[in-house]
N, C-alpha and C positions, 0 to 999 in steps of 0.2 A: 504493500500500500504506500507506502512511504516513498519507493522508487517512482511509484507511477504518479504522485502525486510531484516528485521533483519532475518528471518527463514531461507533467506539463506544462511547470511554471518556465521551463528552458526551451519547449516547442511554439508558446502561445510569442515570444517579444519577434524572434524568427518569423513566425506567420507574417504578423504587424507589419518586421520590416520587408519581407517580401512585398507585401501591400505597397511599403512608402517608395517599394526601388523603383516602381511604377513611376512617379512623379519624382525621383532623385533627379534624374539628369535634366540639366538645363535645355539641352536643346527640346526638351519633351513639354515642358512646362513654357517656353517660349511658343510651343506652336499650339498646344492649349488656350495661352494668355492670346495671341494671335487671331486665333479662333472664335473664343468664345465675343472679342471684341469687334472684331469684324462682322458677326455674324447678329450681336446686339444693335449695332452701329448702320447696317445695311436693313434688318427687318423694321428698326424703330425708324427710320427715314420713310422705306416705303410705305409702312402704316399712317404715317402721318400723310405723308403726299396725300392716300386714299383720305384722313380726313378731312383735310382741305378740300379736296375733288367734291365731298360727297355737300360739305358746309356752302361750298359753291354753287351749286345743284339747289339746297334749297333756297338760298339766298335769290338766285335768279327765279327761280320756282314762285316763291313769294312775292317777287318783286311784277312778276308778267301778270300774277294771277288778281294781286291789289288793285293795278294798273289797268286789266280790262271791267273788275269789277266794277271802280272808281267811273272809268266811262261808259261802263252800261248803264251805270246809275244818272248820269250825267242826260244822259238819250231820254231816260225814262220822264225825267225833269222838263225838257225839250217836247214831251209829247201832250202838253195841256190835259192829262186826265183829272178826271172826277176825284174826289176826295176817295174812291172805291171802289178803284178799276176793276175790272172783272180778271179772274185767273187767267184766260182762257188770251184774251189780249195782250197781258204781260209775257205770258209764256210763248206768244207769236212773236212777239217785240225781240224777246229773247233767242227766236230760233234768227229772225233777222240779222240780230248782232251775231251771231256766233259766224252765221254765214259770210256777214260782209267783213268784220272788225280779228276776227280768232282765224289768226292760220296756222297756230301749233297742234297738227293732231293729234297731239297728246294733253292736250287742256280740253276741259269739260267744266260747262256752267250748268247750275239747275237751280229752280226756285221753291222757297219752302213758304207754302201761303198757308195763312189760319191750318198750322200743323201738318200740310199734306205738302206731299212732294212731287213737283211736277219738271217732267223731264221729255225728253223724245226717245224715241222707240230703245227696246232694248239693247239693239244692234250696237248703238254708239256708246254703250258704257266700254269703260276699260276692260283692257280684258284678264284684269285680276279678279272686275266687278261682275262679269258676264256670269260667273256660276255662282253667286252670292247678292242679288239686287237691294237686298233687304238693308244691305250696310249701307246703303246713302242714306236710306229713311233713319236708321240710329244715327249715323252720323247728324243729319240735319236738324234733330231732334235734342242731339245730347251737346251739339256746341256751341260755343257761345260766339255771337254776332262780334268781335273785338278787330277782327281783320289781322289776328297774330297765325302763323300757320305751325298748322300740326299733322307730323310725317308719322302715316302708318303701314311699315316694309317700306312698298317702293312708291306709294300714293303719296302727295303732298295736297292737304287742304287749306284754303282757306274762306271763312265765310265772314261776310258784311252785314251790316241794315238795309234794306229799301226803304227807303222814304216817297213818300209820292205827295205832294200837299201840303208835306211838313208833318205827317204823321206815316208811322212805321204801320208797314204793310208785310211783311216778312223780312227773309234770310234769303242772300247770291249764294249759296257752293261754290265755291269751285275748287276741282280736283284737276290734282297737274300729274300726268303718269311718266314717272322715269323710272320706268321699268327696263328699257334699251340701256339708256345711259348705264344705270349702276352695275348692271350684269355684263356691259361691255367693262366696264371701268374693274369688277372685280374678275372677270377674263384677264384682264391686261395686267392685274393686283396677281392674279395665280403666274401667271406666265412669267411677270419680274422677280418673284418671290426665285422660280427655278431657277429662271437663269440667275439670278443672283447667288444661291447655293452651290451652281454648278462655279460661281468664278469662284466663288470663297473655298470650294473643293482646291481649284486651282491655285488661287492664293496659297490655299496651305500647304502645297505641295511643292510651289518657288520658294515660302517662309520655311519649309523645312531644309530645303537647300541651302537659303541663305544662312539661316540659322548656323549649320551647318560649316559651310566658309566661314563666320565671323567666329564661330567657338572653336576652330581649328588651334588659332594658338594657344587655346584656354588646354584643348588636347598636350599639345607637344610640349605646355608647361609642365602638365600634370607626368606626362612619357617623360622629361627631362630632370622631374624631382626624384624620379623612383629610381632612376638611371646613379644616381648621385650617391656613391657610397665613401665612407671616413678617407676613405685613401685617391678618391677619383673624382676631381670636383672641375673636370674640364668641360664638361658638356653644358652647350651656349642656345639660348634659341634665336631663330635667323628672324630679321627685324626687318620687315616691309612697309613702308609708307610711313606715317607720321599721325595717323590719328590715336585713339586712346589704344585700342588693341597696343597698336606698336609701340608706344611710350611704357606699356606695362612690361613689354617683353624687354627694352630697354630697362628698365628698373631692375628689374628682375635678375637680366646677366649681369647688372651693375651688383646687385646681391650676392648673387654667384663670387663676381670678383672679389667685392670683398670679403666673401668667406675666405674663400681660395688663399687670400694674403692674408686671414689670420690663421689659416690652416697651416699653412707655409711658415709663415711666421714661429709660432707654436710648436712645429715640429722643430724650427731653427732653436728657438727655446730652450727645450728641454732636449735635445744634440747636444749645444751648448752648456747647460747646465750640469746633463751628465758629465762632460768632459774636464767641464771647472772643480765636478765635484769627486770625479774619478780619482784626476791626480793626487791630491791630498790622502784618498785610501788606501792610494797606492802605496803612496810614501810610507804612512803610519805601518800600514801592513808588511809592508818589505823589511822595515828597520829592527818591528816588534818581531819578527820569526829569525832575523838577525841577532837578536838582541843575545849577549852573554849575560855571566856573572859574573862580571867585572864593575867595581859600584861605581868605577866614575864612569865608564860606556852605558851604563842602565841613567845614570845621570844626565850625560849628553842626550841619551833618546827620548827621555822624558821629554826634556825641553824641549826637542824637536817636534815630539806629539805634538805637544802642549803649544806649542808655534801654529801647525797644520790644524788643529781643533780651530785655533783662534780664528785661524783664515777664513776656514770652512763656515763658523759662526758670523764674520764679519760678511760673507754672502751670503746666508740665510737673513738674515737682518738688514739685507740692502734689497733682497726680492720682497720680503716683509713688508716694507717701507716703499715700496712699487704699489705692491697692492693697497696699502691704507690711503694711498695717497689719494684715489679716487672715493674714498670717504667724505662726504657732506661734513664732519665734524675733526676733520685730519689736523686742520689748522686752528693753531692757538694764537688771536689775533691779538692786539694790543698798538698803543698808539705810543710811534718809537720817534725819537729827534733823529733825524735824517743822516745830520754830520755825523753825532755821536755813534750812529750803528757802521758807519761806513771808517770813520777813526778807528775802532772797536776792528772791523772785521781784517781792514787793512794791519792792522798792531799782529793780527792772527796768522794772519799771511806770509810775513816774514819771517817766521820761522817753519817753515815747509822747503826753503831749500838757498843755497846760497845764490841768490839772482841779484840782476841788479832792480830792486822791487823800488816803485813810484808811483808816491800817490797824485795823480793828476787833477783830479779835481773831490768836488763835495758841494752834495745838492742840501740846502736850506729850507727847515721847513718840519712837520709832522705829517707823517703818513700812516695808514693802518695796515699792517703786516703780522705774518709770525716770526719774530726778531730770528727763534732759532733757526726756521727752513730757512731762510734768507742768510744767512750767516750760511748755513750747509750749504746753499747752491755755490756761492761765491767763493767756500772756501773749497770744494770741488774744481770748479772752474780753474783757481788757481795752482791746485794740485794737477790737475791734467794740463796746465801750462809748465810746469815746473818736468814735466816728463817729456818734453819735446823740446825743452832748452838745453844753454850750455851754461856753464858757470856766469861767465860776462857779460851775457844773454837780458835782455829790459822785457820786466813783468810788469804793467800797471794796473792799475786798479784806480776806479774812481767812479763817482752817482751824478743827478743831475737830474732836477725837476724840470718836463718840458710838457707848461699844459694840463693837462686833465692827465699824466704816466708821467712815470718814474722811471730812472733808468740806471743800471749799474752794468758795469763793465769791466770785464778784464781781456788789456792786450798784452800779445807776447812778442819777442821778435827772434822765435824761433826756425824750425823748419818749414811750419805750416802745413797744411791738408791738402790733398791732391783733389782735383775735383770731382772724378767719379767716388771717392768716400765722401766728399760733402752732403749728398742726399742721404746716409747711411748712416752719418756720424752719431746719431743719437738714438739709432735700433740697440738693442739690447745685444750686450756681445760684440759689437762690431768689431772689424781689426780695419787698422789700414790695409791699401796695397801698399803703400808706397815706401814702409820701415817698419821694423817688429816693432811690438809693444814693448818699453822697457818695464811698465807699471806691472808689479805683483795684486793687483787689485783682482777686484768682479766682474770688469769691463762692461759694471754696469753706472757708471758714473754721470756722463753724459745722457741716461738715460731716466737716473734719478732727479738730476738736473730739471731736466723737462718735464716731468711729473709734477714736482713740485713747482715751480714757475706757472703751470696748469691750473693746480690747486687755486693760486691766489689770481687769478685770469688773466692771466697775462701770456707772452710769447717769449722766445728767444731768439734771437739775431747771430749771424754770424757771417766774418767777412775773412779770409782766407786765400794768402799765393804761395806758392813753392817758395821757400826760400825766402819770406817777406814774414813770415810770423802769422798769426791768425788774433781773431778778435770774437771775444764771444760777448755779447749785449742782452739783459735782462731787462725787459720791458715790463710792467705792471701796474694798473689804474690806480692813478692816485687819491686816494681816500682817507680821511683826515679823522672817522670814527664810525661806532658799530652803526649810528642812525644813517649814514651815508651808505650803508653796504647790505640794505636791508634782504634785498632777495639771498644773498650769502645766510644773514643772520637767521631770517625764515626757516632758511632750509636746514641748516645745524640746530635750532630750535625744533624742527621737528622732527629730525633724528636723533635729539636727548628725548623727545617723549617717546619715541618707539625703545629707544635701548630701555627708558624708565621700567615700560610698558611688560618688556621680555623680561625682566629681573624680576618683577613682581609676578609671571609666570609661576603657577603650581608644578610646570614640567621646564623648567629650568633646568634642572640637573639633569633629565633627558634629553632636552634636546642639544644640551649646551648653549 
């Protein structure tokens, strides 16, 4: 029981979605939507046309039948009778007009005197009336003299006063028969209906085409995502014309690409990483399986671990400092005197190696920074100057408020950067071509550099020739305190309330 009771609940969502794969695909639901509006669009026109056709109908209907009644009445006026002409006189007068004044054979007059209804021979009733005579005499009987008409099927009536004298002597009828018209009109109402179905059949059969062509790329997106695996991110789709299709398929390989180069990238990374992190195991490991009992050689190895640990630690804690950097709350701002941190980080500088170090200038002023990344870019900077010089060799350093940005600077006038490592110089890892690295570092320097500089939104400049020395420039908006840097503050404001938010977590200790 229990099996058959799970058989169902895991057979019925399956049914469902069988159901929904019916209307899954867009091209199906396009020629649906297509369909159904074409098809509203074309029947709700042509019904209306027919309303109009038929409003028109009686409109003129009414309009013939007021208009002959009006001047039969007029004739009747014109013929000097007695205050009580006799039936029989009026109803002649009557067969005269119809003969001389009535050429629509489809209009019929008759007269309703003291309650009776007097008309000519049967022959000339309509011939909706011919197998029912009795309906003029209800009619005549049950409507009222107002001259408004009223359509019954395909009969339109309307009936008058006679006056003769100035006093009322009966009721005109008159029935107008558009019995031709309307059954031509709804022939012609059947006939458009068809052929309308039969184009909208066809429409739908060019909209599935079309449909079709325009979802092709939506296809070869979808063929090109699944084609796409960890290791293979080459496959592009080909981009024709310039409307939205084409700009998506554009976006799209522009996505591609940039996965591609953080895939690339990434693999460079951790290549990289390994091999930074290699050597130092190697080391440890080679010296410890070397290692005697001899206490000053166990001594010396120590050290040497204890050296290779430190390295190994000083790269974990520079890739550390990669990643926090893009932390909303990374930076510790404060409002620093400009000379003072640039006096300060220049006094730092000079002892990093024997150059000939100048402080060239010093910008005046308060700015809002985190004293210590600013301090770390610059004194970075100047350490990776200090590795591309020579002893004699001029380091300078120096700030400089310009405008709404800030600017600090260090030049060297050493070898300089070649120019195909200029685009490169600040990837993670990077080596020159153009001289080994002498620096025991992470050769992640120049890339913490830019992290941080990012942090506080700013850029970094850099100007470089063979043999001329290089120049690297920290640019960063000048901002005088926290009310000035509100979207910053915002945003570090409300990443203390999420961190608040997760400490006071009951599953803290699980999730970390």
């Amino acid at each position: 029981m229990r099996f058959r009771l799970f058989s169902r609940r895991n057979n019925s969502p399956r049914q469902l979605q069988g159901r929904r794969n019916l209307f899954a695909d867009v091209r199906i639901r396009i020629l649906v939507w297509y369909f159904v509006l074409a098809t509203c669009i074309t029947l709700g026109s042509i019904w209306a046309t027919y309303k109009i056709f038929c409003a028109q109908e009686e409109q003129l209907a009414e309009s013939r039948l007021n208009r002959d009644i009006i001047a039969f009445q007029s004739l009747v006026e014109q013929q000097n009778f007695s205050s009580n002409p006799s039936p029989q006189s009026l109803t002649k007068l009557l067969e005269q007009f119809i003969a001389s004044q009535v050429r629509d054979p489809n209009e019929y007059l008759f007269l309703v005197l003291d309650g009776q209804l007097y008309r000519q021979n049967r022959t000339s009733l309509p011939p909706l009336l011919q197998n029912n005579p009795n309906q003029i005499e209800q009619w005549a009987t049950s409507t009222q003299p107002n001259g408004s008409f009223i359509r019954e099927g395909y009969l339109i009536r309307v009936a008058r006063p006679l006056a003769v004298g100035g006093q009322n002597q009966g009721i005109v009828l008159g029935i107008y028969d558009a019995t031709i018209r309307y059954r031509m009109a709804e022939k012609t109402l059947t006939i458009t209906i068809a052929v309308s179905l039969a184009g909208i059949f066809l429409f739908s059969v060019i909209a599935w085409i079309a449909a079709g062509k325009i979802l092709e790329p939506l296809r070869m997106l979808t063929k090109t995502a699944r084609s796409i695996t960890e290791t293979d991110l080459t496959q592009r789709l080909s981009v024709r014309g310039s409307d939205e299709i084409a700009q998506m398929s554009l976006t799209f390989n522009q996505m591609l690409d940039r996965l591609q180069a953080a895939f690339l990238s990434q693999q460079d990374f951790i290549r990289d990483a390994s091999h930074e992190l290699r050597t130092p195991i190697t080391i440890i490991r080679g010296h410890l399986d070397l290692m005697g009992d001899d206490p000053i050689e166990r001594q010396e190895t120590v050290a040497l671990v204890k050296d290779e640990l430190k390295r190994m630690s000083r790269f974990v804690n520079d890739l550390l400092l990669l990643m926090k950097a893009e932390r909303p709350n990374f930076l510790r701002l404060e409002t620093v005197d400009l000379r003072a941190l640039t006096e300060e980080v220049f006094a730092k500088a000079r002892g990093l190696g024997d150059r000939t170090w100048q402080l060239e200038a010093v910008g005046e002023g308060f700015i809002l920074l985190d004293r210590q990344r600013i301090t770390q870019v610059i004194l970075n900077l100047a350490q990776n100057a200090t590795q591309y010089t020579q002893a004699r060799d001029v380091i300078a350093i120096g700030s400089a408020v310009e405008g709404d940005r800030v600017r600090f600077w260090v030049r060297d006038s050493g070898e300089g950067i070649a120019i195909q490592d200029q685009e490169r110089i600040f990837d993670r890892f990077a080596r020159g071509r153009n001289s080994e690295r002498r620096s025991e570092g992470s050769g992640l320097g120049l890339s913490i550099v830019q992290a941080l500089v990012k942090a506080h939104g700013g850029h970094v400049e850099m100007f470089s020739r063979l043999g001329e020395g290089s120049t690297f420039s920290v640019v960063i908006p000048r901002r005088t305190s926290l009310e000035s840097d509100r979207p910053n503050l915002a945003r570090y404001q409300f990443y203390e309330q999420g961190v608040a938010l997760i400490r006071q977590s009951p599953y803290q200790e699980e999730t970390g």
